[in-house]
N, C-alpha and C positions, 0 to 999 in steps of 0.2 A: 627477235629482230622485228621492227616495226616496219615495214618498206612501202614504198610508194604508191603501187597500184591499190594495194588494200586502203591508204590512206588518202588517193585521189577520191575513189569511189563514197568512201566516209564524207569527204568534204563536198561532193556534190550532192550527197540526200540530206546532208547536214543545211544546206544551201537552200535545197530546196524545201527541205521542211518549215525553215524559218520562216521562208513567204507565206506558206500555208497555214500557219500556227493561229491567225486571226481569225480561220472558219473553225479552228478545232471546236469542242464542243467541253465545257468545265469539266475537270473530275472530283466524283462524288468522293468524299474525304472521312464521312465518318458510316458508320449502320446503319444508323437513321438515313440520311440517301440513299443507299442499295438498298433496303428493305421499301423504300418508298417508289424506287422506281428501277426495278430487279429487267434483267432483260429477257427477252421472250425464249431468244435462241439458249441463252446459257444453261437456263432449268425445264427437264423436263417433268412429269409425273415420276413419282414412286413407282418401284418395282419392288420383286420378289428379290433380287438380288442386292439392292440395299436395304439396310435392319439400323433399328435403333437397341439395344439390350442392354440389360444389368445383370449385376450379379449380386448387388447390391456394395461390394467393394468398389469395383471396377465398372465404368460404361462402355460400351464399345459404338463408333458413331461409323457406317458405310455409307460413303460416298459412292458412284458411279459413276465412270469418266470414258469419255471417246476414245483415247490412249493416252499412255504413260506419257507424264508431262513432270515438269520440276515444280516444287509447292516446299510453301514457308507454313509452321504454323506456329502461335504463338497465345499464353493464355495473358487478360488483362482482368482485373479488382476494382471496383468501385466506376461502374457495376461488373460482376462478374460473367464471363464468355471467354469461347472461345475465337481467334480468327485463325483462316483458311485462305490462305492466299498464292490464286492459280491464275496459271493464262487464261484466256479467252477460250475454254471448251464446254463444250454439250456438257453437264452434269444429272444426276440422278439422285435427289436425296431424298431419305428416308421418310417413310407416312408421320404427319405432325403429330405429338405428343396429346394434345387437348391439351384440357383444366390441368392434366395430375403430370408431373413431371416422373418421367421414365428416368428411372436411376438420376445420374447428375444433370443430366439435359429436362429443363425448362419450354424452350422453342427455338426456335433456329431458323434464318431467309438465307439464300442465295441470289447471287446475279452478277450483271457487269459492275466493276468501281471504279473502272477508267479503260479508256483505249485500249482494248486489245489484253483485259486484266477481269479478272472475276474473283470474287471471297464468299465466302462462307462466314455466317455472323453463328454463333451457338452461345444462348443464353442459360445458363449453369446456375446451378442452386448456393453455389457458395465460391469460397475461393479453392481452385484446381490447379493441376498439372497436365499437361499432355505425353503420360508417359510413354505410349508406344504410338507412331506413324510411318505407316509403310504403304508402298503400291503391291495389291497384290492381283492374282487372278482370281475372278470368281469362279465359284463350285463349278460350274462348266467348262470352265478352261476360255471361254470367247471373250468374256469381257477382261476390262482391269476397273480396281477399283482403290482407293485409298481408305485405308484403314485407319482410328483414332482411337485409341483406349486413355479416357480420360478419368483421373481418382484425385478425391480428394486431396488439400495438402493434409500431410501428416500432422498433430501437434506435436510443440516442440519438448522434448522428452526431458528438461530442469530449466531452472533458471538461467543457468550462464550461457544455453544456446538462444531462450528469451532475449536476453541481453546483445547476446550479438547479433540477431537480427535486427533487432529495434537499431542498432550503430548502421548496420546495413541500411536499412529504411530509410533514416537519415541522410545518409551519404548521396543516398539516389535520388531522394528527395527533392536538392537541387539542381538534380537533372532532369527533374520532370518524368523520371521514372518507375517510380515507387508501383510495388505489386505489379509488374512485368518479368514474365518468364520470355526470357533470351529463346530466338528462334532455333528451333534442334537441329542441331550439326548434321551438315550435308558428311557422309562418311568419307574419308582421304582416298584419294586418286593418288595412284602411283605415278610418278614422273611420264614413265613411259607411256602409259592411258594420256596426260595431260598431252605430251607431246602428240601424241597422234591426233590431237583435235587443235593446235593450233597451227598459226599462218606458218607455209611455208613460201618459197618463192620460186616460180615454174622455171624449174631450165632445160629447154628443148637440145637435144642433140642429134644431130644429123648428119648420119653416115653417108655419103655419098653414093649417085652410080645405085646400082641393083636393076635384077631383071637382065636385060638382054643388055643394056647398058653396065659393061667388065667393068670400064673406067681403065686407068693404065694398068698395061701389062709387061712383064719381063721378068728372066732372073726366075721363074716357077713364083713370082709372086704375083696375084689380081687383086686388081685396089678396091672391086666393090665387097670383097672376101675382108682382106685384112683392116678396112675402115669400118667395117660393122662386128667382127670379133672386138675391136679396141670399144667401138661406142658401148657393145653392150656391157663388157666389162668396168667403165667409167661408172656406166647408168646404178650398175650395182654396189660399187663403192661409194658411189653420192646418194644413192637412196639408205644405205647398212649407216649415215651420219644421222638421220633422222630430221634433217636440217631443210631438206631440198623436195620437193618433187618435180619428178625428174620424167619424163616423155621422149619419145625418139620419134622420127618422122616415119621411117620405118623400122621393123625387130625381124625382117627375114627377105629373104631375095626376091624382093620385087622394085620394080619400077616408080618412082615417086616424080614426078613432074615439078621442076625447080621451083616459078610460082608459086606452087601449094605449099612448098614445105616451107616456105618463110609468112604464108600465110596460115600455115598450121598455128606457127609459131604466137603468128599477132593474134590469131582469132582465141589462144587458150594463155592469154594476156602475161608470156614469159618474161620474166626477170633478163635470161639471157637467151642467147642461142649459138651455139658453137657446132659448126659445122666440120665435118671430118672426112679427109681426103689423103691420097698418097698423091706422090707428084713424079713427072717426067722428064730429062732433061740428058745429057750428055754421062756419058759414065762415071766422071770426076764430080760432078754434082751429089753433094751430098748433105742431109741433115734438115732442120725440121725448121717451118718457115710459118710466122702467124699472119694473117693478112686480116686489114679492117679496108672501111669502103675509101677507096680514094678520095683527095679532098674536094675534088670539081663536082664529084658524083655527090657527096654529101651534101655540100653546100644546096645544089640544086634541089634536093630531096627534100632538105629542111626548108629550104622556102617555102616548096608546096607544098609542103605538110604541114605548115602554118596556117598560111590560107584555110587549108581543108579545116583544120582543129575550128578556127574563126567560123565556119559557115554551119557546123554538123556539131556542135556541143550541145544545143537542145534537138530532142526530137521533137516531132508534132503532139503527142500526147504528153508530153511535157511541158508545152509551150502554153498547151490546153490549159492545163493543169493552174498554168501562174496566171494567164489571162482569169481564169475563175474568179482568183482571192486578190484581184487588180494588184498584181505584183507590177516589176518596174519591169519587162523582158531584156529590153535594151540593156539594162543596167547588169542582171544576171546574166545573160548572153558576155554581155564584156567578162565579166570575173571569171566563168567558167572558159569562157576562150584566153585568156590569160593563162589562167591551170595550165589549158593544153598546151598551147606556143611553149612554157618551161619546159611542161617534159618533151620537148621536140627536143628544146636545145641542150637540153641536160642530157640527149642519147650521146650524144658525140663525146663531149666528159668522158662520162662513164665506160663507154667504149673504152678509149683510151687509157684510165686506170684498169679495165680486164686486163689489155693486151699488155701494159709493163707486167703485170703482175703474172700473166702465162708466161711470158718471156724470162723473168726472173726465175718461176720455181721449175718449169720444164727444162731450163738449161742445166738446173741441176742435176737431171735426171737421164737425157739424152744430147745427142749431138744439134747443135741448133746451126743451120747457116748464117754466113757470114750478112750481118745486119739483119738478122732473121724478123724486123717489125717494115711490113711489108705492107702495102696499100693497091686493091685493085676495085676493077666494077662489076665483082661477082655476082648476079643475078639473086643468091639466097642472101646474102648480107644488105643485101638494097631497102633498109627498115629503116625511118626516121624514128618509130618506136619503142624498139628493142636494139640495147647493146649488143653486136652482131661481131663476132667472126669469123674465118676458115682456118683449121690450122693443116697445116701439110705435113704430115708426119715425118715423112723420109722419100728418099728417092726408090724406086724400085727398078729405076735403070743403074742404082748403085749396087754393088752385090753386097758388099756391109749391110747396109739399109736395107734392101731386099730382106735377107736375113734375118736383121731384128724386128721387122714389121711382123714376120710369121712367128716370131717368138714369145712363147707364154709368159715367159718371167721379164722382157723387155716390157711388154704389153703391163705386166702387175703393175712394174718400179715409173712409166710415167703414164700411167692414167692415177696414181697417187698422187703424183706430184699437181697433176690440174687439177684433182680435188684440194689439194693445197693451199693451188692458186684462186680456187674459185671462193675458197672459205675466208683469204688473205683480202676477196678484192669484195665481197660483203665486212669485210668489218672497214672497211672507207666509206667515211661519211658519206663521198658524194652517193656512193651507193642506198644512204639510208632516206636521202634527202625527197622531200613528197615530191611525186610526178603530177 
């Protein structure tokens, strides 16, 4: 899922980098630059814990690094080396070789080769392979360091493998590739590993009431009770998709200040926020009611949260920033205040596609009152930035209702059902649409 906030923030450093690209500083492209102007920080002296050795088969090349980082390495022919290529960290290489070349290695520079990017150049006696690289830990256990065992290529054992190199050779030839060994495969990640490092989209949920504040009561049912059993129960079904991360205002009975928890919400920049309550009313009342912000209240909301976006899109060190590399402010000031005015008025949308879409799969599941899409000026729903809104479970001046609020298996069959709805109203465009 590619969504919004992730893709606003992209497009404003994307923004802003562009202004700034005119002070960047070149990057050095081939060894000859890095070896001619290596950077101070990246290389330090030799230690005892990096080693250059042979075996006379096999080289082994020890780097030393500040910590485990991800690195490319790849062998190149005419002339023969090898490259190393890492982020921008401290390294530690090996005492230089002199006159006589130690096993396959000749001599070797480090340094920076562009922004925030550092290589390793290793000058080889002939043509090689990098058959082993790994981060390991040094004999001490304090440091890491990356290991390289580099061996000759093999000759090739008759004719007809001759031959199919030489087609190989060829072939690559006109790609400008010839004698490049293919950088060594990063090992496969299991789905589940990948899933846990990518985007997901925050949704705040908030149980109403807690602390000294019951919220409604009747029927042996308390609403600050049965609306935080249900949220944590949701919380746990939406996190077991792997799709969501999921946040609650509060996970235990205390007092949460209305304000705060819609500002919990904007400050940890949610996707959604659905608020959770039980409701009060005459005995005959019954069934489950979604409420979004009224239209008078929105409208006014969105006005001012225009304004605002228009006044507070650059900060001061920002602004710094473009005055340096004589950008245009005015002009980026406009586009980034654009960005924002959309996702103001994209909240109201998107609201609105949640609320059919809780309305739809939650009526499958429980009793919903009669025209259950409801509109008020709830103090936690009052967000021009996040799709917002209260659902009211049930009555608990109904005894039905009362009843199924305290009940485990009502509670399983529709807090499934908003996960339903909430996976139903992420695969609608307007939901994927940049903020």
């Amino acid at each position: 899922m590619g969504f919004g906030r992730l893709r606003r923030c992209s497009l404003r450093w994307l923004l802003l980098g562009a202004v700034a690209c005119g002070a960047a500083w070149p990057i050095a492209t081939s060894a000859q630059h890095l070896a001619s102007a290596p950077s101070a920080r990246a290389v330090t002296p030799a230690s005892n814990e990096t080693s250059l050795k042979s075996d006379g088969a096999r080289t082994k090349f020890i780097i030393g690094l500040e910590r485990t980082v991800d690195f490319q390495v790849l062998s190149l022919s005419n002339p023969n080396r090898v490259f190393v290529e890492l982020p921008e960290v401290m390294l530690q290489l090996p005492p230089e070789p002199g006159a006589t070349p130690i096993g396959l290695v000749k001599s070797f520079r480090g340094g920076v080769s562009a922004p925030g990017k550092a290589r390793v150049v290793i000058d080889v006696t002939g043509p090689v392979v990098v058959d082993r690289a790994a981060i390991e830990k040094s004999k001490d256990g304090k440091r890491v360091q990356l290991v390289l065992e580099i061996v000759p290529v093999e000759p090739l054992a008759d004719a007809k493998a001759e031959a199919k190199r030489a087609a190989m050779q060829a072939s690559a030839l006109g790609l400008g590739a010839i004698g490049l060994q293919p950088p060594i495969p990063r090992p496969a990640v299991s789905p589940q590993v990948r899933a846990q490092s990518a985007f997901k989209p925050v949704i705040v949920l908030d149980p109403g009431h807690g602390g000294d504040d019951t919220g409604a009561q009747k029927n042996g049912t308390v609403e600050k009770d049965v609306v935080l059993a249900f949220s944590l129960m949701l919380r746990d079904k939406l996190n077991a998709t792997g799709r969501y991360k999921v946040l609650l205002t509060r996970e235990s009975d205390v007092f949460v200040d209305l304000h705060a928890r819609r500002e919990f919400a904007e400050r940890h920049m949610a996707s959604l926020f659905v608020a959770v309550h039980a409701d009060y009313a005459q005995a005959s009342a019954r069934g489950a009611t979604i409420y979004s912000l009224r239209e008078s209240v929105s409208n006014a909301l969105q006005r001012s949260a225009r304004g605002e976006a228009a006044e507070s899109v650059l900060s001061g060190v920002e602004l710094d920033k473009v005055k340096k590399v004589e950008g245009d402010v005015g002009a980026i000031r406009e586009i980034l205040a654009d960005l924002a005015r959309s996702e103001v008025d994209a909240t109201r949308d998107r609201t609105g596609v949640f609320v059919k879409s809780v309305i739809e799969f939650m009526g499958e599941s429980t009793n919903l009152k009669d025209n259950p899409d409801r509109s008020a000026a709830f103090v936690v729903i009052k967000s021009a930035k996040i799709p917002s809104i209260l659902i009211e479970l049930g009555y608990v001046t109904n005894q039905e209702d009362a009843e199924l609020l305290k009940s485990e298996r009502w509670r399983e069959k529709v807090s499934s059902s908003i996960v339903t709805a909430i996976d139903n109203y992420f695969s609608h465009q307007v939901a994927r649409l940049p903020m």
